[in-house]
C-alpha positions in Angstrom: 0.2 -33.7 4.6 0.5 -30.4 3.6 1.3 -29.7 -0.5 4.5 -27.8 -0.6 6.5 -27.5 -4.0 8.9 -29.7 -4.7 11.2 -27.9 -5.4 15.0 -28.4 -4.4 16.1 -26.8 -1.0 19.5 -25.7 0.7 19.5 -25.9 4.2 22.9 -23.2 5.9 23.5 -23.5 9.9 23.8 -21.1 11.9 26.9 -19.4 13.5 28.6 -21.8 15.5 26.3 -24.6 14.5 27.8 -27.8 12.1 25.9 -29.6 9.3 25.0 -33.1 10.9 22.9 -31.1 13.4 20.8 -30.3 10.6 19.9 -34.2 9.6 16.7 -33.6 11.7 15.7 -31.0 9.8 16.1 -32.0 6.4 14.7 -35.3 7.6 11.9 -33.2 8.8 11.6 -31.3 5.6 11.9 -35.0 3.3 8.1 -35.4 4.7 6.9 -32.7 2.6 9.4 -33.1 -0.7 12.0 -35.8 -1.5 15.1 -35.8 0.7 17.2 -36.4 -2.7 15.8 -32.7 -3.4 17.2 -31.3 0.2 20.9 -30.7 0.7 23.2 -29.5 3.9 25.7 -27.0 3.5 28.8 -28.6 4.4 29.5 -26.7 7.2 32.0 -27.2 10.4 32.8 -25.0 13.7 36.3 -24.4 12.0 34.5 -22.8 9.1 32.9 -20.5 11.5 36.3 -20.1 14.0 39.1 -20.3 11.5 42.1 -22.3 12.3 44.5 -20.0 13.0 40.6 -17.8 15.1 39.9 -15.5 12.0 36.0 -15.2 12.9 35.9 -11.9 10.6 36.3 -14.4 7.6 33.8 -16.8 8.3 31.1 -15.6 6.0 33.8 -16.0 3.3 34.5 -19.4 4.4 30.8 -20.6 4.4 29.6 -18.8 1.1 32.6 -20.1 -0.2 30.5 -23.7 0.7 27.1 -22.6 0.1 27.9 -21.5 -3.9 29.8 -25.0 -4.1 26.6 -26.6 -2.6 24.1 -24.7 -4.7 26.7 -25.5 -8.2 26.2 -29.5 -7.1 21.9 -28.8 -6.8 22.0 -27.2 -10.5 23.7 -29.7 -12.1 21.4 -32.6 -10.4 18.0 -30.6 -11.0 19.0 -28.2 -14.1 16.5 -25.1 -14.1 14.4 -25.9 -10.8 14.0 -22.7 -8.6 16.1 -23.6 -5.3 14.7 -22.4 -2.2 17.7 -21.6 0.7 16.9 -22.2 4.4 18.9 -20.6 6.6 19.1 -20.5 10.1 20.0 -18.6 12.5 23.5 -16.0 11.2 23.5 -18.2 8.3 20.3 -16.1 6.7 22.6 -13.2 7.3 25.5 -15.4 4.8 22.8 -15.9 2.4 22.0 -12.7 2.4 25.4 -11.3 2.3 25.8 -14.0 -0.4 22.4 -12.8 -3.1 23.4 -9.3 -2.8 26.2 -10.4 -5.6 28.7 -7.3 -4.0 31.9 -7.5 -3.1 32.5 -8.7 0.2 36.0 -8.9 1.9 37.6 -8.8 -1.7 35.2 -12.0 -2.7 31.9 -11.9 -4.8 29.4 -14.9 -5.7 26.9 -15.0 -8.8 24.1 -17.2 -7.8 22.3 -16.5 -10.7 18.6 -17.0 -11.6 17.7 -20.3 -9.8 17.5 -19.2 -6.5 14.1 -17.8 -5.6 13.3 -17.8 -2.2 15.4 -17.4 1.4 13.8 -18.6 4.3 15.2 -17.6 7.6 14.6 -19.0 10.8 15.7 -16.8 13.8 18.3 -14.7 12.3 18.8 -11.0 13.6 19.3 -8.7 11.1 19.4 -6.0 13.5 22.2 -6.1 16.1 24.7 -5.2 18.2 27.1 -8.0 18.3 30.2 -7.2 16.4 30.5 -10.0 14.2 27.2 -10.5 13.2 27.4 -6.4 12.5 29.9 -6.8 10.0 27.1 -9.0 7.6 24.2 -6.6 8.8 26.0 -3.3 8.2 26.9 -4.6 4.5 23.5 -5.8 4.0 22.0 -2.7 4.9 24.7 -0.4 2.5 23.4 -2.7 -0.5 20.0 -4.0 0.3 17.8 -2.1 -2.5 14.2 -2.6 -2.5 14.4 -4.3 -6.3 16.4 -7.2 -4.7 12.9 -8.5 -3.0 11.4 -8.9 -7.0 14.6 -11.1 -7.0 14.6 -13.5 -4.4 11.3 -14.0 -2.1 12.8 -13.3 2.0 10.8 -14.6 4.5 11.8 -14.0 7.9 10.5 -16.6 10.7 11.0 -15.7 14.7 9.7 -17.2 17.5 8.5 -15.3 20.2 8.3 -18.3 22.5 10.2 -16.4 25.5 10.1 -13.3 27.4 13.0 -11.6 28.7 12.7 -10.5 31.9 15.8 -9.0 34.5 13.5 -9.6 37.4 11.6 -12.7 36.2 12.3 -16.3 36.5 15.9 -17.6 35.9 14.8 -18.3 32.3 12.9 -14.8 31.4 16.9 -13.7 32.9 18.9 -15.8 30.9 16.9 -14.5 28.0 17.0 -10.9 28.8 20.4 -11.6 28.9 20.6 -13.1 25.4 17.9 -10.8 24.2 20.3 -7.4 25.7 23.3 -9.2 23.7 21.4 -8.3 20.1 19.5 -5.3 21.1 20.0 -2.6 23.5 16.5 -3.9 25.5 16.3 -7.6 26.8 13.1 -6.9 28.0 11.2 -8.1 24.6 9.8 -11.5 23.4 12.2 -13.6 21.2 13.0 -16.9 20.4 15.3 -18.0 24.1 18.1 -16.6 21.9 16.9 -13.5 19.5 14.8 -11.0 20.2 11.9 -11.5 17.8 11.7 -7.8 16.7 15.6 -8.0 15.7 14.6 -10.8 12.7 11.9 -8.1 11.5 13.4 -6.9 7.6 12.1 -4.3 6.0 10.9 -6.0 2.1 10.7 -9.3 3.5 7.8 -10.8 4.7 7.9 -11.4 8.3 6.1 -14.5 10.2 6.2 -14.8 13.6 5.3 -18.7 15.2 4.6 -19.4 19.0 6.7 -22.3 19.4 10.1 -22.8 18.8 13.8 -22.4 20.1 16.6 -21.6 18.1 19.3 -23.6 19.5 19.8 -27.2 17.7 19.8 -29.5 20.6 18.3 -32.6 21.6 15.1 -32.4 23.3 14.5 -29.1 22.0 11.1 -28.0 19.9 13.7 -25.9 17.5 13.3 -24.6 14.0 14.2 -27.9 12.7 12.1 -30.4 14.5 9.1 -31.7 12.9 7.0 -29.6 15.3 9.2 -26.6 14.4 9.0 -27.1 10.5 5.3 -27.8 10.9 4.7 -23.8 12.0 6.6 -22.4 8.5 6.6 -25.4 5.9 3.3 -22.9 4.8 6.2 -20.4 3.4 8.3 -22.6 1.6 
């Protein structure tokens, strides 16, 4: 088994995705540091949707969790670096949420304790008009100083090729791929073009197999095969 420290760690879903789809991975993660030491952001599809649809305020809505989720890890393990791990559009919401700028009229302090962010498939570059709103305010604050703050790692997987002409699943991912970026044609992870996860400041890893989606039967992010290709960066 492979030392990793043992520190605690905050696991956000991604955009659309719910908390108990996430068990696998912090089961995953509890055979590398104890599973007391792991927690789930509390997350549903409502906090992504909005009940009445208000999809512009769900990064509100989940930092809004995340900071309650990160107050409850500080009080259990006072003064332990936390290490968030974020998958998907929820490394954009982390990001969004370290910047400590005023976003939508609300603003988080996370303070000191958080050291790293580990993101697993999230496009910081794209087209998609929600997931703009986070990268366009990322992008007007992100200052190269904020990296001596918090540690980004940014993990892709480049598992698929996106093809128009290919196979029905190099299409589907073109498809996906076209939805982020302008080009589908590029390698990526069945979902996001690999080169869209690429930040400037952050230091980018790039594994050979895994899917973003969290569903069974799946060699994802969060399965123990998954984990096994970027535990190395925790």
């Amino acid at each position: 088994m492979k030392a990793v420290p043992q520190h605690p760690v905050v696991i956000i879903p991604g955009v659309l995705f719910w908390d108990s789809l996430y068990d696998i991975m912090k089961e995953a993660l509890g055979g590398y540091l104890p599973e007391e030491k792991i927690a789930i952001v509390p997350v549903s599809l409502i906090d992504w949707i909005g009940f009445p649809p208000s999809p512009e305020k769900s990064t509100n809505r989940v930092m809004s969790a995340l900071d309650r989720t990160i107050r409850e890890i500080e009080q259990k393990f006072p003064g332990e670096p936390i290490t968030l791990v974020a998958h998907s559009g929820g490394g954009s919401v982390a990001m969004v949420y370290l910047l400590e700028k005023p976003f939508q009229g609300e603003r988080y302090h996370p303070g000191k304790h958080i050291k790293k962010l580990i993101t697993l498939g999230t496009p910081f570059h794209t087209s998609e008009h929600y997931a703009k709103i986070k990268t366009d305010f990322i992008f007007s604050h992100l200052q190269a100083d904020f990296f001596d703050r918090v540690s980004v790692v940014s993990v892709v997987s480049d598992k698929y090729h996106g093809n128009s002409e290919g196979s029905f699943v190099e299409k589907m991912c073109y498809q996906f791929y076209k939805n982020v970026l302008d080009d589908g044609n590029v390698a990526g992870d069945g979902i996001v073009p690999a080169k869209s996860c690429f930040l400037e400041g952050a230091v980018n890893v790039t594994i050979a197999d895994a899917e973003h989606l969290p569903t069974p039967h799946t060699r994802w992010y969060g399965t123990k095969e998954g984990v096994e290709q970027w535990i190395q960066w925790l």
